[in-house]
C-alpha positions in Angstrom: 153.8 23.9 123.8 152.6 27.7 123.7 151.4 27.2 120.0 148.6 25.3 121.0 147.6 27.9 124.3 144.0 29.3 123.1 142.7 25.6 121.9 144.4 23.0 124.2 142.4 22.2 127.6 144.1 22.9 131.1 147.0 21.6 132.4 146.8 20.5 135.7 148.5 22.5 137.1 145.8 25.6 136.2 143.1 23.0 137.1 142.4 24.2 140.7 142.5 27.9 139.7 140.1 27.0 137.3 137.9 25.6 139.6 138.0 28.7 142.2 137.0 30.7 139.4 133.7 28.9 138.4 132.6 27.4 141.9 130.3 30.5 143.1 129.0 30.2 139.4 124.9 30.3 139.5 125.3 27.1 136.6 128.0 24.6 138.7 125.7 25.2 141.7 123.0 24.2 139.1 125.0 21.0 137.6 126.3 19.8 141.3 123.0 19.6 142.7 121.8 17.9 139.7 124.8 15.2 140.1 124.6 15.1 143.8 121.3 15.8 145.2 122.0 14.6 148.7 125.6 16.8 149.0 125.2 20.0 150.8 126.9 23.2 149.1 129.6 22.7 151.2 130.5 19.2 151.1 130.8 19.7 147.1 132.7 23.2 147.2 135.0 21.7 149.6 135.6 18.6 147.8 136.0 20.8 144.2 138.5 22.9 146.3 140.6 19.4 146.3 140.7 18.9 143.1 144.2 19.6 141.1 143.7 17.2 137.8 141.5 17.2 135.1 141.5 13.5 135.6 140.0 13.5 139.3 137.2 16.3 137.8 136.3 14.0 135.7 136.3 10.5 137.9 134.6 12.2 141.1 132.4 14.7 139.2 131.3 14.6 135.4 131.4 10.5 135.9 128.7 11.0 138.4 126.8 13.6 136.5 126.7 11.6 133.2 125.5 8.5 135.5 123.0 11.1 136.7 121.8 12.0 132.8 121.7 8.8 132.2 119.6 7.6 135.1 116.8 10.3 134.2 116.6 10.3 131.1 117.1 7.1 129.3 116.9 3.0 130.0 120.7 2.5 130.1 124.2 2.4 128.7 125.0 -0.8 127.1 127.9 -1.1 124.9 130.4 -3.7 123.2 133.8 -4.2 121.5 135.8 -2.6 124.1 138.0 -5.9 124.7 139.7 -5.2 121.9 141.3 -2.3 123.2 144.7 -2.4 125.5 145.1 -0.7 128.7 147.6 2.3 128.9 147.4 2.4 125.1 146.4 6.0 123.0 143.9 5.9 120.2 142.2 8.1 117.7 138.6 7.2 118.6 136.5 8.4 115.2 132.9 8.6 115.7 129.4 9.1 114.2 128.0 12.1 115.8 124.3 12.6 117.2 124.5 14.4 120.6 126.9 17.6 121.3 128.1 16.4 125.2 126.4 13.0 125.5 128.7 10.9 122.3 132.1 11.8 123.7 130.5 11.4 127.3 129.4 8.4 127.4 132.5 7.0 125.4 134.6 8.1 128.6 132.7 7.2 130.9 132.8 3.6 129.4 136.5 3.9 129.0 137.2 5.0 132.5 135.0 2.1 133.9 136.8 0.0 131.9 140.6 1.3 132.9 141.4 2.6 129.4 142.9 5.6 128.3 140.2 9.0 128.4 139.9 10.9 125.5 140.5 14.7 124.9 137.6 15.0 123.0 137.1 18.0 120.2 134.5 20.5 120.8 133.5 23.3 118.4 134.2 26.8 120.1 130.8 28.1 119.0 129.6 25.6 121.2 131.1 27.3 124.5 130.7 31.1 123.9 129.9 31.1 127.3 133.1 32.0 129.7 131.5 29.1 132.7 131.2 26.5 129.3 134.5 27.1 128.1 136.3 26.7 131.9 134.1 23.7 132.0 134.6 22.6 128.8 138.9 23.2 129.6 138.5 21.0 132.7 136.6 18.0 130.7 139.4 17.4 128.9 138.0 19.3 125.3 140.6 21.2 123.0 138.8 24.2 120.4 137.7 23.2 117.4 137.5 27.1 115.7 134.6 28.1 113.8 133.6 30.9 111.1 136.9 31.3 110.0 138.6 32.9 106.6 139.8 30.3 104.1 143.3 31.2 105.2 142.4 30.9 109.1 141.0 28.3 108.6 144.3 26.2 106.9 146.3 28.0 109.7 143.5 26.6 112.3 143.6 22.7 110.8 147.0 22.8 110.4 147.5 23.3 114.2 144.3 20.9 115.1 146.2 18.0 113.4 149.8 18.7 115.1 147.9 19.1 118.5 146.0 15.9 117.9 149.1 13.8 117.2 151.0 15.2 119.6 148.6 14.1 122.1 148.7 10.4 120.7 152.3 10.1 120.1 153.8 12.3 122.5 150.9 12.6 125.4 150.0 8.6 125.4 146.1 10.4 124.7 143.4 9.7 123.3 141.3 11.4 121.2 138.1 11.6 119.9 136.7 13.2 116.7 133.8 13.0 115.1 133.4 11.7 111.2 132.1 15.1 110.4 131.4 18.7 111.0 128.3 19.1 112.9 125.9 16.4 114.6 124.0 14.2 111.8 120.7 15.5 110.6 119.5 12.7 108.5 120.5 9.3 110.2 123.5 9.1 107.4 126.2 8.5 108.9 129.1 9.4 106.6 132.5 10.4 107.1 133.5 13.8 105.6 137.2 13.4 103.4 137.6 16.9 104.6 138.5 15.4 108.3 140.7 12.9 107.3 142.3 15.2 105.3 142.8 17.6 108.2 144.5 14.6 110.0 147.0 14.1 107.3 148.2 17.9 108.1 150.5 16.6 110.9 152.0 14.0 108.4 156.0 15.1 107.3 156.7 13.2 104.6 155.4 9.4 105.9 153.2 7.4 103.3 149.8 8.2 104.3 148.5 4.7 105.6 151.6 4.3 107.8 150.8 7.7 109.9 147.1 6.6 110.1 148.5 3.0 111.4 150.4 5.4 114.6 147.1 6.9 114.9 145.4 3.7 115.8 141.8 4.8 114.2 139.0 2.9 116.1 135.5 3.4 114.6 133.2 4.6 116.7 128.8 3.8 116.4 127.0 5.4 119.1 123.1 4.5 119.0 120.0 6.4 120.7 117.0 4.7 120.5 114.9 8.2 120.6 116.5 11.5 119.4 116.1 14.0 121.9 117.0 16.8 119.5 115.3 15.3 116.9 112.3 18.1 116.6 114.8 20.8 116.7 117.0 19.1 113.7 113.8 19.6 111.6 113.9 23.6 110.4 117.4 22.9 109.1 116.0 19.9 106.8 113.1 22.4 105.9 115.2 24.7 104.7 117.2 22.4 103.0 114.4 21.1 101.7 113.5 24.2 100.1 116.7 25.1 98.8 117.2 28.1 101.4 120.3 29.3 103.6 119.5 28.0 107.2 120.0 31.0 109.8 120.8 29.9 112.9 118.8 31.4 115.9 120.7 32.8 118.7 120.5 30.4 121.4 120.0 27.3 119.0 123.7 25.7 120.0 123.0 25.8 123.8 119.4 24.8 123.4 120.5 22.0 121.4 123.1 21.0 123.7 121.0 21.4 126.9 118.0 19.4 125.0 120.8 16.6 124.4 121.4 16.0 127.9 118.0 16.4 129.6 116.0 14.9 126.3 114.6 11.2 126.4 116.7 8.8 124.6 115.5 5.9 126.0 117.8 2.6 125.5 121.5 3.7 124.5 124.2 1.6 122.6 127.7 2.3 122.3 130.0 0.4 120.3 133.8 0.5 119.2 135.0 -1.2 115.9 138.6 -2.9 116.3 142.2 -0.9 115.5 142.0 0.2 111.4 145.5 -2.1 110.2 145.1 -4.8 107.5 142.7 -2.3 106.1 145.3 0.2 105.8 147.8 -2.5 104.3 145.1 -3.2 101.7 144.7 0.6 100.6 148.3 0.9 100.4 148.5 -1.8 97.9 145.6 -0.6 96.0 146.5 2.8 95.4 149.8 5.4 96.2 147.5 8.5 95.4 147.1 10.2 98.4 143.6 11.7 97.4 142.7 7.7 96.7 143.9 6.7 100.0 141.5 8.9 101.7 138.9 8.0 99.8 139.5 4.4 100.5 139.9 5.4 104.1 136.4 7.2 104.2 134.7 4.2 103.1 136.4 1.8 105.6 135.4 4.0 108.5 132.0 4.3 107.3 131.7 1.0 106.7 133.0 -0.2 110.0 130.1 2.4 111.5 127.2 1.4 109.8 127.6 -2.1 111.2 128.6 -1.4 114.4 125.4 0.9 114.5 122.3 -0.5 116.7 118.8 -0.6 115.2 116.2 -0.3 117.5 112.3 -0.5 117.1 112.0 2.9 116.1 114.3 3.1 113.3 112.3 -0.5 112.0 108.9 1.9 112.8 110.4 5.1 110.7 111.4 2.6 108.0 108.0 0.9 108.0 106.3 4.4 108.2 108.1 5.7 105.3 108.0 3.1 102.8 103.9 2.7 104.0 104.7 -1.2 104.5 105.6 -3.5 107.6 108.4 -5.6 106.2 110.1 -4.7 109.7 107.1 -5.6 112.2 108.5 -8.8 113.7 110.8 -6.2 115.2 108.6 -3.7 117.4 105.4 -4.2 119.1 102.1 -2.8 117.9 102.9 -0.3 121.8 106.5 1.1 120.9 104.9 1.7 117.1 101.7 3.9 118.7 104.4 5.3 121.1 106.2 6.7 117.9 104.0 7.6 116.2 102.6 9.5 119.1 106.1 11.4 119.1 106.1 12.3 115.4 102.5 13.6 115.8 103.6 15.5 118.8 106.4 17.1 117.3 106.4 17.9 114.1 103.3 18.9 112.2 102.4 15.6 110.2 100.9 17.7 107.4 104.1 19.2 106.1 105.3 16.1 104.3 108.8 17.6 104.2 109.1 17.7 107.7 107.3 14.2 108.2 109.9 12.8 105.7 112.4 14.4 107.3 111.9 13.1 110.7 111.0 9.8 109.4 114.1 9.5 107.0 116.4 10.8 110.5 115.1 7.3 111.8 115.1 4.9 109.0 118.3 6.2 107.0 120.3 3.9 109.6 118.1 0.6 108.5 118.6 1.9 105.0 122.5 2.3 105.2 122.7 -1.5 106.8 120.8 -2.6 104.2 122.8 -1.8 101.9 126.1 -3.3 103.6 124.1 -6.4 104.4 123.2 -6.6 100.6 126.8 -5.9 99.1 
């Protein structure tokens, strides 16, 4: 399929060729002693020179690396709601988004440990500017999401996005996995944007709406870290939001942020995947034929099915505590983890800007806030 050349990842066939071009590379000398400290150079060059599939890449080294990540710099992987999901069997996984690498990481490396289908996982291109991140980024399975486009380019660009990504489910046997929005979230809200549903619906010829997103097979995704490690660096985009100003992005701000993602502490980390969107589907249909309505409907189901599968840990009880200047929430942290956040908000931000305390406290507590009000309706 050469209409989908310049965003699809590498066939396997131009896997090993790949590899030979990146392997002398100053960073996957970098990221291979990182994963395996005890390897010599050799043992791994020789063992990268065997490799011929993205799959095996990703069993025998980015498995090991994100085990690595995870080892040094958080309290562990725990995750639920994966029995639900059949073996050999493609999804559209459809997730709240936090961390660049780390969401659609962690959900693979759950899913090959649990001998379901991988993901090829979206990835925004300004994310891989880089020619070693974009081979690596090819080889991990990721297809281009394209940024900074025209208004036309863009409808050219989504158009092929959405025939790429259900040609991988339908055709492929793939999953995929998207997140519910453009960009990571800045403010703990979780909250799918229409705009990527809509995008979906591209690929649709002529179908009702709810019976293409029934061959999808959506599954809600809530991924949950204790501790933001990027949550410091979030905070001049809320400033300048804040104060009603066009946010300029610096010129290393994407990698920082990526590379702050995976090295960051994130202490405890949960991961947890909703059931198959059906009966849901049967119940917008009946509802409403408007397409626009559908989506709507559609949006609200996902978010919904999010919010609750999201995990509140101490800190977001602290932040929500913090900010509302009560402690409805303190049978849920101890009097340590609350001085050890506090400690973090008075070691990142300045605590005197009360936009940016807000800000950082609001990233935090918004979760508690959106289960509230799910818990309440």
């Amino acid at each position: 399929m050469q209409k989908f050349d310049h965003i699809r990842p590498f066939y396997d066939s131009e896997v090993n060729e790949a590899l030979r071009s990146v392997i002398n590379h100053p960073m996957m000398k970098a990221l291979m002693s990182f994963t395996f400290p005890e390897m010599s150079e050799e043992e791994w060059k020789a063992q990268l020179l065997r490799t011929h599939s993205k799959r095996d890449f990703q069993a025998n080294f980015i498995y090991h690396a994100i085990h690595m990540i995870l080892q040094k710099s958080s309290e562990g992987l725990t995750t639920s709601g994966f029995e639900n999901l059949e073996p050999h069997t493609s999804y559209l996984y459809i997730s709240n988004h936090r961390d660049i690498i780390l969401d659609t990481s962690l959900l693979n490396v759950t899913l090959l440990e649990k001998g379901l289908t991988m993901t090829a996982s979206a990835i925004g291109d300004n994310l891989v500017q880089k020619p070693f991140l974009l081979t690596l980024s090819r080889l991990n399975r990721n297809f281009l999401v394209q940024r900074g486009l025209s208004p036309r380019e863009l409808l050219q660009s989504s158009k092929l996005m959405s025939e790429y990504m259900y040609h991988l489910i339908r055709r492929e046997n793939r999953s995929v996995w998207i997140a519910q929005r453009e960009g990571r979230t800045k403010d703990g809200n979780d909250a799918t944007q229409q705009g990527v549903l809509k995008m979906l619906t591209m690929a649709n010829e002529g179908q009702p709406l709810t019976e293409f997103f029934r061959k999808l097979k959506i599954v809600p995704v809530s991924i949950s870290y204790e501790y933001d490690p990027t949550d410091a660096l979030k905070m001049p985009q809320l400033l300048a939001k804040a104060n009603d100003e066009v946010y300029v992005k610096e010129k290393n701000e994407d990698f920082n942020n990526l590379l702050s993602g995976i090295i960051g502490q994130k202490k405890r980390i949960h991961l947890h995947v909703g059931k198959v969107i059906d009966a849901e589907l049967d119940d917008i249909a009946a509802l409403t034929d408007n397409a626009n309505k559908q989506i709507q409907a559609l949006t609200q189901v996902l978010d919904e099915a999010i919010i609750k599968g999201y995990k509140l840990w101490p800190t977001n009880y602290i932040a929500y505590d913090l900010m509302h200047g009560n402690t409805q929430f303190a049978d849920r942290y101890t009097e340590k983890e609350k001085q050890v956040f506090e400690r973090r908000l008075e070691m990142r931000i300045d605590e005197d800007n009360k936009i940016l305390r807000d800000g950082f406290l609001a990233m935090y507590a918004n979760p508690v806030v959106n289960k509230l009000k799910y818990d309440h309706a």
